[in-house]
N, CA, C and O atoms as a DFTB+ gen file, in Angstrom:
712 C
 N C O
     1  1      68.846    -368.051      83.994
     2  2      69.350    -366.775      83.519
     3  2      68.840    -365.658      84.435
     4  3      67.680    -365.646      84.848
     5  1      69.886    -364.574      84.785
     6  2      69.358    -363.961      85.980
     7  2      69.051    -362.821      84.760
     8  3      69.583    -362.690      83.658
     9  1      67.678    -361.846      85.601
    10  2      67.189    -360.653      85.318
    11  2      68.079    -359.616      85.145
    12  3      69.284    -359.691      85.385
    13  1      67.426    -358.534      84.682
    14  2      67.924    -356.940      84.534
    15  2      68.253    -356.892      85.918
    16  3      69.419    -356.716      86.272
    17  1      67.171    -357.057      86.862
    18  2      67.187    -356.472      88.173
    19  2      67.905    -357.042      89.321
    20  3      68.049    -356.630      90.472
    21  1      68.499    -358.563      88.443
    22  2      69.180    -359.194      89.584
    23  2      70.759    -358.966      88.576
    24  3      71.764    -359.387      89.151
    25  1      70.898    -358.577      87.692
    26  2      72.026    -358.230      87.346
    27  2      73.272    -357.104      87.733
    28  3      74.494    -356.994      87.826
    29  1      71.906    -356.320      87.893
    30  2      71.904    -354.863      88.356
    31  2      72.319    -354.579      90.072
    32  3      73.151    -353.769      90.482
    33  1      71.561    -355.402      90.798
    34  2      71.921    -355.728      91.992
    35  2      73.531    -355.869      92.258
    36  3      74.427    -355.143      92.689
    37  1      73.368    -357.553      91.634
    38  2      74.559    -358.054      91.959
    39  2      76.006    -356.543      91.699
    40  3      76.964    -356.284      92.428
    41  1      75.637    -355.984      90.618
    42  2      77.146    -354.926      90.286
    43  2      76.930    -353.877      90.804
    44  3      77.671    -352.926      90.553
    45  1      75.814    -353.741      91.708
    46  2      75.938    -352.288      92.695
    47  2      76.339    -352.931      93.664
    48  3      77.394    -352.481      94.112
    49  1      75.891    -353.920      94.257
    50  2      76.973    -354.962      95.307
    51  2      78.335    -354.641      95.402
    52  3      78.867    -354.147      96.396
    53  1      78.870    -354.923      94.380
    54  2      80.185    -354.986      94.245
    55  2      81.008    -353.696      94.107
    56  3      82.232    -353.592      94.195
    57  1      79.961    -352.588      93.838
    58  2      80.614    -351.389      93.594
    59  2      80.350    -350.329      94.726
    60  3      80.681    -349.161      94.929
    61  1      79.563    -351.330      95.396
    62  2      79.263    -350.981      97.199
    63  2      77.990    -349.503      97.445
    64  3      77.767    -348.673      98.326
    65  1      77.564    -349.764      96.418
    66  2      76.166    -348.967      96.375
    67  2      74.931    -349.325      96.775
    68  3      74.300    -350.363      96.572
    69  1      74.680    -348.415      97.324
    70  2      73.030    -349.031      97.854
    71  2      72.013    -349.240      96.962
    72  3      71.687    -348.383      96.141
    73  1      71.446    -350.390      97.064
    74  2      70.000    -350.542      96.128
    75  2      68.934    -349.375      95.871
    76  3      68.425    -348.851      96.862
    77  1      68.721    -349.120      95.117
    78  2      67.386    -348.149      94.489
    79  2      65.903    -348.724      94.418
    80  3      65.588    -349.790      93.889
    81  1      65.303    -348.089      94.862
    82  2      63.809    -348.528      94.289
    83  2      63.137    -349.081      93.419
    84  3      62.260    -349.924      93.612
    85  1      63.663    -348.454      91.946
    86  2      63.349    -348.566      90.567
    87  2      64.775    -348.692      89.965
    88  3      65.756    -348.565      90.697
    89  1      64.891    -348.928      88.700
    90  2      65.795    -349.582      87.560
    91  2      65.091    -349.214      86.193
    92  3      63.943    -349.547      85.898
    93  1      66.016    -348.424      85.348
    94  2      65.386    -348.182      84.000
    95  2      66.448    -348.952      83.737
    96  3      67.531    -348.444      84.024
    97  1      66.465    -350.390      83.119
    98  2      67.285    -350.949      81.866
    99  2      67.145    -350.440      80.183
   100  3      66.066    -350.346      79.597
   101  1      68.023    -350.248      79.788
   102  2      68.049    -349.562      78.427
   103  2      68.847    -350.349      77.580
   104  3      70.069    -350.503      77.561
   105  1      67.776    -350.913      76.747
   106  2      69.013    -351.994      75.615
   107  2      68.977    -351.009      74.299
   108  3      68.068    -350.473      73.665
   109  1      70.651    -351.036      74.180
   110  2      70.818    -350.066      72.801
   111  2      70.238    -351.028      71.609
   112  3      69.391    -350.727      70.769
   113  1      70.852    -352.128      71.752
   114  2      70.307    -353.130      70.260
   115  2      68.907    -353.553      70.418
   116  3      68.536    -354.257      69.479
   117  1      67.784    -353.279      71.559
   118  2      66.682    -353.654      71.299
   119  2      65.647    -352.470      71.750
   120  3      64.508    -352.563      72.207
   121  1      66.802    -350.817      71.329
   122  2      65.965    -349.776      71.143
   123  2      64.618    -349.925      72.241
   124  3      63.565    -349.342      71.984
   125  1      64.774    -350.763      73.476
   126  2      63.966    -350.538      74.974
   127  2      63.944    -349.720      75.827
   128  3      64.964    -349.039      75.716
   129  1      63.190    -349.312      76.838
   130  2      63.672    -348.938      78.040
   131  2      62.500    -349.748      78.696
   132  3      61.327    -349.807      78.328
   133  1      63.351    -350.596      80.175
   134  2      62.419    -351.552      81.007
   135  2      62.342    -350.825      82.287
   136  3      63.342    -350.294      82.769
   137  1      60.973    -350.777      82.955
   138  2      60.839    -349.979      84.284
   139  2      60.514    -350.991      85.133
   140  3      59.467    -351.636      85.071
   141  1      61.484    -351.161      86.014
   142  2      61.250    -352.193      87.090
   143  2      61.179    -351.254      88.526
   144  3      61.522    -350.085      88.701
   145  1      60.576    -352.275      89.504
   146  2      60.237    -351.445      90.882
   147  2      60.616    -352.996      91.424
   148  3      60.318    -354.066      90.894
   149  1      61.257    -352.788      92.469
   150  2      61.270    -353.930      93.539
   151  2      61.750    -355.614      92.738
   152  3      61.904    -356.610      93.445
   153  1      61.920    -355.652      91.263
   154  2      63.106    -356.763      90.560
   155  2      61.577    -357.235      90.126
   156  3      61.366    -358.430      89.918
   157  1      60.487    -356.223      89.993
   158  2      59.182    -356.752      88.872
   159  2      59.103    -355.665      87.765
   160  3      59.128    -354.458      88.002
   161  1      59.029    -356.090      86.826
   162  2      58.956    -355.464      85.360
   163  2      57.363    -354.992      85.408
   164  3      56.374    -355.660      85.105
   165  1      57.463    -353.162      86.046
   166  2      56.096    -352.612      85.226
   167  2      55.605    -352.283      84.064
   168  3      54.381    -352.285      83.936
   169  1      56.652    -351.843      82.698
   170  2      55.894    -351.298      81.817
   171  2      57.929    -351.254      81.127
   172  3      59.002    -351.169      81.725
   173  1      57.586    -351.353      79.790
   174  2      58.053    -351.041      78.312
   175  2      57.957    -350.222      77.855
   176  3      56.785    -349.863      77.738
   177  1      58.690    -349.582      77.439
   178  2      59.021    -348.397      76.048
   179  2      59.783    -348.566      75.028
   180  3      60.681    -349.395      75.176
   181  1      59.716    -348.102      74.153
   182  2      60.101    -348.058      73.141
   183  2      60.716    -346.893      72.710
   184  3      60.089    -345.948      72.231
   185  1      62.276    -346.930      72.905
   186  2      62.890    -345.976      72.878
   187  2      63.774    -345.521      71.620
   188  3      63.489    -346.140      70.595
   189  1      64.933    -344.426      71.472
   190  2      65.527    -344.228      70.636
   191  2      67.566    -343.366      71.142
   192  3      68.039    -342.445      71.808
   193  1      67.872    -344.128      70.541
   194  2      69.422    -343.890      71.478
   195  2      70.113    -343.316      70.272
   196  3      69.482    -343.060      69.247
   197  1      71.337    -343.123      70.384
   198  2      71.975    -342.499      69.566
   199  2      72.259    -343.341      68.343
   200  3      72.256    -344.570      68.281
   201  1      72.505    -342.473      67.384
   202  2      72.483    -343.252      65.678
   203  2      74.349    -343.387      65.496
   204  3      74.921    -344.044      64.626
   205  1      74.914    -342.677      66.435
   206  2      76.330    -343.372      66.479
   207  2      76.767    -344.531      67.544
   208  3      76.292    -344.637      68.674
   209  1      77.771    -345.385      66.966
   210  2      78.000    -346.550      68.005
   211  2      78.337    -346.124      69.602
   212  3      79.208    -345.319      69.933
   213  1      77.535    -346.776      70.414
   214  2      77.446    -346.379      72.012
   215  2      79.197    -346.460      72.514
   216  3      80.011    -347.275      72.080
   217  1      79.474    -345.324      73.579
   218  2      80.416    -344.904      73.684
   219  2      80.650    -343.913      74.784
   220  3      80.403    -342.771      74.395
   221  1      81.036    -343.975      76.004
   222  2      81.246    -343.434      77.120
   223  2      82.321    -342.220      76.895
   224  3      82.815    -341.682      77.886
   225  1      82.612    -341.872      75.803
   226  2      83.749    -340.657      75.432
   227  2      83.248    -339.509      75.516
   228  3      82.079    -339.591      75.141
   229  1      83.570    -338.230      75.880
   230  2      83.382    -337.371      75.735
   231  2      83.264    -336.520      74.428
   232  3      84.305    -336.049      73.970
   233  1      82.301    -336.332      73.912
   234  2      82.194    -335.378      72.393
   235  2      82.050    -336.502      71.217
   236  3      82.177    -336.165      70.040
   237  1      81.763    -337.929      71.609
   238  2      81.895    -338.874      70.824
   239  2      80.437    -338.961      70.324
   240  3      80.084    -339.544      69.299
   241  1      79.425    -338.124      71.422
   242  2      77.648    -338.188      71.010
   243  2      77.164    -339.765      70.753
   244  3      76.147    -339.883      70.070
   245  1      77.781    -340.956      71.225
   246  2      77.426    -342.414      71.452
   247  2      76.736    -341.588      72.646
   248  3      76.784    -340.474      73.168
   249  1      75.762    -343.369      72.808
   250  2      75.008    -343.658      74.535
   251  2      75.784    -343.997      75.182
   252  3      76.332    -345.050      74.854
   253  1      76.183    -343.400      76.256
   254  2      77.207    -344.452      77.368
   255  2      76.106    -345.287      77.854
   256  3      74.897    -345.070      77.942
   257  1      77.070    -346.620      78.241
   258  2      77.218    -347.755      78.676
   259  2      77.232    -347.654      80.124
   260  3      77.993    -346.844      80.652
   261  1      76.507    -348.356      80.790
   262  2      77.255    -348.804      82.455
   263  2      75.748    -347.989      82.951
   264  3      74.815    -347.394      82.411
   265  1      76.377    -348.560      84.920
   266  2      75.216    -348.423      85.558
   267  2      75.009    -346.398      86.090
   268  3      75.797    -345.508      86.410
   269  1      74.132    -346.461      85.987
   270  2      73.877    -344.500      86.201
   271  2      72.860    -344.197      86.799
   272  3      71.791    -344.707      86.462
   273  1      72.946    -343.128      88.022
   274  2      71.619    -342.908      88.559
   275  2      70.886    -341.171      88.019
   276  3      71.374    -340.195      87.447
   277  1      69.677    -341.462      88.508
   278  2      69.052    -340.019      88.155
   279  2      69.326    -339.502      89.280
   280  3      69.036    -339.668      90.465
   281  1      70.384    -338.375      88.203
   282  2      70.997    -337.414      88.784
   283  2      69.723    -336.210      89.584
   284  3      69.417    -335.877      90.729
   285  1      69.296    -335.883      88.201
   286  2      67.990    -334.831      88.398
   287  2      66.750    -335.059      87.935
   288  3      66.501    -335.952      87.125
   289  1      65.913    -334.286      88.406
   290  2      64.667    -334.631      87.243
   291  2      64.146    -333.030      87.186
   292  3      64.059    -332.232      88.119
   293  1      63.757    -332.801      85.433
   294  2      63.473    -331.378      85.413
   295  2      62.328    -331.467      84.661
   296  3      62.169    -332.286      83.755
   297  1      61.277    -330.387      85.122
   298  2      60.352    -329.921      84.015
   299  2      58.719    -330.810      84.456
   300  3      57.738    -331.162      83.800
   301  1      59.146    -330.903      85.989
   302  2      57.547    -331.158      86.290
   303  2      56.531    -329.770      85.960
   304  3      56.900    -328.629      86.235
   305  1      55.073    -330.115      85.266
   306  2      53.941    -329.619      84.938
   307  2      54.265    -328.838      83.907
   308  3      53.528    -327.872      83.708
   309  1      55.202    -329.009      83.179
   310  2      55.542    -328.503      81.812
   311  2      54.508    -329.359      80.764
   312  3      54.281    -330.514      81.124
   313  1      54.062    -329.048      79.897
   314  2      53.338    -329.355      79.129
   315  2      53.915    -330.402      78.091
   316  3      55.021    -330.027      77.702
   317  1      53.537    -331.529      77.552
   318  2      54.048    -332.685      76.941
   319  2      54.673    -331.854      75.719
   320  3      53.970    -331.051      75.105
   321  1      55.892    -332.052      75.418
   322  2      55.959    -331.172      73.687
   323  2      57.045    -329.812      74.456
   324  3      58.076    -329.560      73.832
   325  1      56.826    -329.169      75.496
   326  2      58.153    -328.236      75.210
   327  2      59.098    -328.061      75.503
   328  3      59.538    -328.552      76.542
   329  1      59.570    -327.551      74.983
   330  2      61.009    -327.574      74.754
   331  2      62.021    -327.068      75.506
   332  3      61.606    -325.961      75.850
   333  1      63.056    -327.221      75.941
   334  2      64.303    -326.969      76.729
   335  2      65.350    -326.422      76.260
   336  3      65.511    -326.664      75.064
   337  1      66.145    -325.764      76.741
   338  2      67.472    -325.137      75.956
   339  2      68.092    -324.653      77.432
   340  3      67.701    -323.730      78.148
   341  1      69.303    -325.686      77.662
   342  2      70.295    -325.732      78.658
   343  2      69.479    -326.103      80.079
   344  3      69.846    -325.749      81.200
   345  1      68.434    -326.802      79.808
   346  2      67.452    -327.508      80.572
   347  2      66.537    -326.487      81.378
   348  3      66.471    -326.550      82.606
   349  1      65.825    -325.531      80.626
   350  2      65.030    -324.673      81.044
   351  2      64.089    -324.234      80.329
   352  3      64.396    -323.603      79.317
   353  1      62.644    -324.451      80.665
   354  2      61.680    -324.353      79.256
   355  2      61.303    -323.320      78.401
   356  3      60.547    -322.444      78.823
   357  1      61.717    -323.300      77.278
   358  2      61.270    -322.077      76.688
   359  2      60.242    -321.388      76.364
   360  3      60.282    -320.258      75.877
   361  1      59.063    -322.152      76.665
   362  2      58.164    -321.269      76.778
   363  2      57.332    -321.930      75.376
   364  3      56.117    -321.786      75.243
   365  1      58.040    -322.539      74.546
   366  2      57.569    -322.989      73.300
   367  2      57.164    -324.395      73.157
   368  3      57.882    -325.196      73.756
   369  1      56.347    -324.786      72.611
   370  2      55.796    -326.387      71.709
   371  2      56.959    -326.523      70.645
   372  3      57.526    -325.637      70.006
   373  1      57.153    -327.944      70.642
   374  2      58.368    -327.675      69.443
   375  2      57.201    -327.824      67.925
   376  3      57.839    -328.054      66.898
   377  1      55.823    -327.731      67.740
   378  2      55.512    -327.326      66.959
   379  2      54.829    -326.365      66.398
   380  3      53.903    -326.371      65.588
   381  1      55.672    -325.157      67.181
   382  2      55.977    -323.490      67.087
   383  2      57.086    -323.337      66.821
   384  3      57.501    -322.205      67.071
   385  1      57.889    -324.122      66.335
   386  2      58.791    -323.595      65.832
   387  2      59.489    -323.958      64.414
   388  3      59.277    -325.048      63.883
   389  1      60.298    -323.019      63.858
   390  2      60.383    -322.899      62.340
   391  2      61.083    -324.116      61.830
   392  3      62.139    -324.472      62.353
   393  1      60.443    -324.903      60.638
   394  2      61.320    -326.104      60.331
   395  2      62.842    -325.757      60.310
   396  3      63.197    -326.928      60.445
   397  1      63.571    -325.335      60.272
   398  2      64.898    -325.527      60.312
   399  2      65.462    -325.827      61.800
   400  3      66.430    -326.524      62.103
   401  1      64.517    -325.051      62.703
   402  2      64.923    -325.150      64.241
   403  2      64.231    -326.447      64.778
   404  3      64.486    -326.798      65.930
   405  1      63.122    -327.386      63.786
   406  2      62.484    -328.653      64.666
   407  2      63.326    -329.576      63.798
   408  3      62.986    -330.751      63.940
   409  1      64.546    -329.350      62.753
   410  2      64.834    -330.509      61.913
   411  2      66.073    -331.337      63.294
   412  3      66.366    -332.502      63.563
   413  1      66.482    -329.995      63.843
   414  2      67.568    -331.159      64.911
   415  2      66.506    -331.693      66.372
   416  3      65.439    -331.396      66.911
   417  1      67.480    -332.514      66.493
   418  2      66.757    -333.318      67.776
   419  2      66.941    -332.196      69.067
   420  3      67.942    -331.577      69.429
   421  1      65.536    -332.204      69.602
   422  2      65.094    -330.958      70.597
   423  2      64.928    -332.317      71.495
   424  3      64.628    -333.495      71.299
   425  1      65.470    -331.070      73.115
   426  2      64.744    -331.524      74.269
   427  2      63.701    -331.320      74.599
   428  3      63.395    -330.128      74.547
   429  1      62.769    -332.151      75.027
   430  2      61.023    -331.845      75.113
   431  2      60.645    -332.740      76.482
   432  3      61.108    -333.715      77.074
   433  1      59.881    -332.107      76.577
   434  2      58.632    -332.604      77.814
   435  2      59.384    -332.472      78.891
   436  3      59.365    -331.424      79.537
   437  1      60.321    -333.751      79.311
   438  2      60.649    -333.423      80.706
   439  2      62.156    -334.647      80.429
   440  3      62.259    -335.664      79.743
   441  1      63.317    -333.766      81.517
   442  2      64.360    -334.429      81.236
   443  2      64.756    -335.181      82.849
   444  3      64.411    -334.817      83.973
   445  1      65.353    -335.997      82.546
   446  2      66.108    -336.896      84.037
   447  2      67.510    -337.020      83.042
   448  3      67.703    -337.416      81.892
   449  1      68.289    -336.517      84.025
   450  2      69.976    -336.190      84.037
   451  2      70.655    -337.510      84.798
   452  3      70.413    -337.999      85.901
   453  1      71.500    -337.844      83.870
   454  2      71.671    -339.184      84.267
   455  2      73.171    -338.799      85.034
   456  3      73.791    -338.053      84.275
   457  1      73.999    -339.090      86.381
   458  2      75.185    -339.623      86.775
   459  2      76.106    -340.859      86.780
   460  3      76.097    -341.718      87.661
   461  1      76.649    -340.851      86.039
   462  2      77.630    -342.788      86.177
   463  2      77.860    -342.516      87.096
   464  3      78.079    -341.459      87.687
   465  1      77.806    -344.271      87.480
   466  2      77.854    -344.420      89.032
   467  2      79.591    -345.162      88.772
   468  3      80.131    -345.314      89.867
   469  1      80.333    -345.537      87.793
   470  2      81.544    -346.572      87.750
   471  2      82.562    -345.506      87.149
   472  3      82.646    -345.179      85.966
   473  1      83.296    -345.047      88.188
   474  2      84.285    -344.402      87.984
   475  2      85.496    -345.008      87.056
   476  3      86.046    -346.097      87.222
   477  1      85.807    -343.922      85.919
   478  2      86.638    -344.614      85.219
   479  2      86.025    -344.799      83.841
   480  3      86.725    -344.721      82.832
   481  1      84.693    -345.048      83.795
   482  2      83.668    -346.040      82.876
   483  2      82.877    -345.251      81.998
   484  3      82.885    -345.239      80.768
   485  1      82.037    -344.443      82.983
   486  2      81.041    -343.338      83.295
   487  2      81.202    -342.425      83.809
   488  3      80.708    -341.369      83.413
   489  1      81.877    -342.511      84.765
   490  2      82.135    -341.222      85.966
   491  2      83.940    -340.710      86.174
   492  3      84.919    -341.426      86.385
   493  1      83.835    -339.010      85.989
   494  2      84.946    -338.941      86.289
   495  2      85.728    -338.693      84.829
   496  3      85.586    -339.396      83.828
   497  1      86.665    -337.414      84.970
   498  2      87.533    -337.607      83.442
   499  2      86.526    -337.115      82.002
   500  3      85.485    -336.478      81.840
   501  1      87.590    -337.874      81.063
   502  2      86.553    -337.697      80.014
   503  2      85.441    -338.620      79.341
   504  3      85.240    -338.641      78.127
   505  1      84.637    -339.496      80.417
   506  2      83.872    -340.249      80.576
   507  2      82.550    -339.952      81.201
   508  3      81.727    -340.864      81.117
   509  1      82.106    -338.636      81.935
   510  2      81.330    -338.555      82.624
   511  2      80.217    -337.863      81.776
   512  3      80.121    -336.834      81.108
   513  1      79.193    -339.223      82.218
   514  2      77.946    -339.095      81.815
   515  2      77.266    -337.816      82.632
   516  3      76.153    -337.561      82.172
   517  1      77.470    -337.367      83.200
   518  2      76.805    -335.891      83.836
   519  2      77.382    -334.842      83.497
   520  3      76.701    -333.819      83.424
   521  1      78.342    -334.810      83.292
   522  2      79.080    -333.416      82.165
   523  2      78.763    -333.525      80.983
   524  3      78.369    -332.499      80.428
   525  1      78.816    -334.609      80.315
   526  2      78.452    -334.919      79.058
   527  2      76.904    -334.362      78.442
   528  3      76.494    -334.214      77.291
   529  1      76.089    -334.070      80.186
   530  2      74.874    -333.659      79.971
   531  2      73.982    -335.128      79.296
   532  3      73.153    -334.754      78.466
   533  1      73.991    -336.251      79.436
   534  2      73.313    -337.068      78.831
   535  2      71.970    -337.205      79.405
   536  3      72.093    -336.533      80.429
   537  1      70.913    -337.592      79.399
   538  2      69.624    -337.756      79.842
   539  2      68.236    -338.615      79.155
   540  3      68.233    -339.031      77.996
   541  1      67.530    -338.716      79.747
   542  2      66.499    -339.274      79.235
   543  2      65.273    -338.100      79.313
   544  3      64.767    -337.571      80.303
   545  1      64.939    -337.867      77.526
   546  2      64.308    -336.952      77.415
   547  2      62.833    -337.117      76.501
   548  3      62.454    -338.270      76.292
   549  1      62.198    -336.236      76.085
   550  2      60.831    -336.313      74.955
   551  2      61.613    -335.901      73.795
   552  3      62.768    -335.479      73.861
   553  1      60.870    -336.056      72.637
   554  2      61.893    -336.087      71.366
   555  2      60.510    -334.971      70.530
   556  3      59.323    -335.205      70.756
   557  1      60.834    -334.129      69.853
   558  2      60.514    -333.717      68.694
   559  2      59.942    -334.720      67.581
   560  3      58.807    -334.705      67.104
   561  1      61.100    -335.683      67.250
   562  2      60.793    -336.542      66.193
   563  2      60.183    -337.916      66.357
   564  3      60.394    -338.959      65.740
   565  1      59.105    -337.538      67.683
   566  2      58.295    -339.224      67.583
   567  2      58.285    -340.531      66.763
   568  3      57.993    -341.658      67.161
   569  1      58.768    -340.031      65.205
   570  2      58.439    -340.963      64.623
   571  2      59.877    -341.639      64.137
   572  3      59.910    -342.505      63.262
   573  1      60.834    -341.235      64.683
   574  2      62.153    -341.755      64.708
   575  2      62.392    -343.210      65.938
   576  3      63.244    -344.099      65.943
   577  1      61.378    -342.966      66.761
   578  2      61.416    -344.029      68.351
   579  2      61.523    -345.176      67.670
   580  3      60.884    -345.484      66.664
   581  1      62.454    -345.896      68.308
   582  2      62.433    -347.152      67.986
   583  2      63.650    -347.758      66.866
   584  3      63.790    -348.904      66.439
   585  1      64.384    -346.620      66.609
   586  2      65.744    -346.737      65.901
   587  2      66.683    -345.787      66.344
   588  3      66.261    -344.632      66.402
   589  1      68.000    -346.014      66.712
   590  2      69.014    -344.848      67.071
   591  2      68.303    -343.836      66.102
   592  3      67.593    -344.077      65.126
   593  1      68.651    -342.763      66.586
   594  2      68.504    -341.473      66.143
   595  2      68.583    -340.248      66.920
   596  3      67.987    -339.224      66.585
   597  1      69.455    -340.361      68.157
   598  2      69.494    -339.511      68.742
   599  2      71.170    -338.715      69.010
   600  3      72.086    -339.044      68.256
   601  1      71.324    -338.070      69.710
   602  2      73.129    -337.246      69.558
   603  2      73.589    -337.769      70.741
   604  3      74.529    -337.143      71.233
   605  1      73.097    -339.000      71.510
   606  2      73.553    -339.644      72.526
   607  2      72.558    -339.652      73.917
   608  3      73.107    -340.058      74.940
   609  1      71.774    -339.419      73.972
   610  2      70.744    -339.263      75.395
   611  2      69.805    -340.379      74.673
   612  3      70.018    -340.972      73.615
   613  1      68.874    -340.469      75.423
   614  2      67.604    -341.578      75.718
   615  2      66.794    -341.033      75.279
   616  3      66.450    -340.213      76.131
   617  1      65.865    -340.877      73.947
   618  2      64.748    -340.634      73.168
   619  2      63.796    -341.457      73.959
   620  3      64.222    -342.580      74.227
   621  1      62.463    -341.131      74.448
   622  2      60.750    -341.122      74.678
   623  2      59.828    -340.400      73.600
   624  3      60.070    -339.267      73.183
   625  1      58.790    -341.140      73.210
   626  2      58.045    -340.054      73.045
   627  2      57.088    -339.317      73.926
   628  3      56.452    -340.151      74.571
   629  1      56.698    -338.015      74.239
   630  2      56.561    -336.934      74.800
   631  2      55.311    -337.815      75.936
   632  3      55.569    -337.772      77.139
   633  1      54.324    -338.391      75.590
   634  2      53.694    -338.677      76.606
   635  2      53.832    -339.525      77.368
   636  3      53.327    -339.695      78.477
   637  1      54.861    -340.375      76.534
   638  2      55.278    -341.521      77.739
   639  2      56.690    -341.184      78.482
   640  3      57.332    -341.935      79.216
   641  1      57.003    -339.821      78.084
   642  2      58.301    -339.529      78.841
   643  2      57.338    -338.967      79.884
   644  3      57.790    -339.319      80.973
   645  1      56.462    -338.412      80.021
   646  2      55.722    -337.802      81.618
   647  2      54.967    -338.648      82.022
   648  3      54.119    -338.082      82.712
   649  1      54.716    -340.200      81.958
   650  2      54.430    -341.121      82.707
   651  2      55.715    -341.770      83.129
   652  3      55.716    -342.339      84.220
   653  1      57.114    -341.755      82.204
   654  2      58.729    -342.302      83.100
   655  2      58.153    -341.296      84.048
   656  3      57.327    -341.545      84.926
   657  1      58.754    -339.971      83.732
   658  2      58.942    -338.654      84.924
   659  2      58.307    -339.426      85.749
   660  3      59.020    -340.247      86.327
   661  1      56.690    -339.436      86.107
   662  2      56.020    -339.408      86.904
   663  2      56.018    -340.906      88.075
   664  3      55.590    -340.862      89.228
   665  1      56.611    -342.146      87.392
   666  2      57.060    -343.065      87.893
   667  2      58.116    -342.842      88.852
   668  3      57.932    -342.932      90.065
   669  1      59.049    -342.597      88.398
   670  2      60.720    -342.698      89.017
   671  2      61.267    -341.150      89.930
   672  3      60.758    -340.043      89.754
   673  1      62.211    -341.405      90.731
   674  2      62.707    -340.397      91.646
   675  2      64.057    -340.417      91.352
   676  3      64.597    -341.272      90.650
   677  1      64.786    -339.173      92.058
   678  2      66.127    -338.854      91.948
   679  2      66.549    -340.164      92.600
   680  3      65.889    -340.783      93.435
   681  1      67.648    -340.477      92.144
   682  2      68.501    -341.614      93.150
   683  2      67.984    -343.237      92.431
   684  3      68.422    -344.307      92.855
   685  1      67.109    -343.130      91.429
   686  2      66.831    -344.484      90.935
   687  2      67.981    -344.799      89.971
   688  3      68.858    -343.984      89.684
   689  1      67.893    -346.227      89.426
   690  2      69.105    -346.776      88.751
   691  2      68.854    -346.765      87.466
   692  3      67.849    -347.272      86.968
   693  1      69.825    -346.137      86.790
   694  2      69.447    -346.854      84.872
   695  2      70.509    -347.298      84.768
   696  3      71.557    -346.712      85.037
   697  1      70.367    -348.596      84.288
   698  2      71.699    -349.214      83.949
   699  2      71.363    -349.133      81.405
   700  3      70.447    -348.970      80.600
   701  1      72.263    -349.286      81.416
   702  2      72.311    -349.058      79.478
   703  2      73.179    -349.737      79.406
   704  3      74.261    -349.626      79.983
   705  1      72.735    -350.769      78.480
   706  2      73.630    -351.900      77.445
   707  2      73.297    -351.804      76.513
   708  3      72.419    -351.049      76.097
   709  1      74.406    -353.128      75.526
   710  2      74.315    -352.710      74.019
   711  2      73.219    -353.477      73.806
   712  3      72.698    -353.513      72.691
């Protein structure tokens, strides 16, 4: 049985993309994220994806599916915990702010902006995971990790989203399955 990383290979092969460094695999049904470097598995998380069925549609708030690179990465030396609004820090801890504004799911700590790389799929139309704004972010609700519960992006909690950050570079691969 071949790996994440030899899976991953093989369909950037074919889609005539160059290999990446690193690979975040993201299983929606086993609520993971796997960090590989060079097709060796460094480290596990325990993540949280969206609480609606995964879905590459536009306004549908599913996780898209398929292979995607980091587009961006925002919010180096921002402090674990704050918060973002249109990916720019506000200046706030999300626990400074008033329960009605921490009951929805906040962007926190630090975000990586994901691009589909499979036109048609992910990319392009009303499929694109980078308009869609999707990402892998820190969550407000730590204690949600580990079950959908998110409006479609990649839930961390806050300190292990600035050890991802601090791992991975623009141009690495996340591929997301169910």
């Amino acid at each position: 049985m071949k790996t994440p990383w030899e899976l991953v290979m093989q369909s950037a092969d074919a889609l005539g993309i160059k290999p990446a460094e690193r690979l975040l695999h993201v299983s929606i049904t086993d609520q993971t994220l796997q960090l590989f470097q060079g097709g060796t598995l460094v480290r596990t998380f325990e993540i949280s994806t969206s609480s609606r069925p995964p879905s590459n549609q536009r306004d549908s708030l599913g996780t898209p599916r398929g292979l995607h690179t980091i587009a961006e990465r925002i919010g180096a030396g921002q402090p674990p915990g704050m918060v973002f609004r249109s990916r720019v820090a506000t200046g706030h801890h999300f626990s400074e702010l008033n329960a009605e504004e921490n009951e929805r799911n906040l962007v926190t700590t630090r975000i990586l902006w994901l691009r589909g790389l499979e036109k048609g799929y992910n990319a392009g139309g009303n499929v694109d995971s980078y308009d869609r704004y999707i990402y892998i972010h820190g969550t407000n609700h730590e204690d949600r990790i580990g079950r959908p519960a998110s409006g479609g992006c990649v839930q961390l909690r806050n300190l292990e989203m600035v050890e991802l950050y601090d791992a991975v570079r623009a141009g690495d691969w996340v591929n997301i399955v169910n």
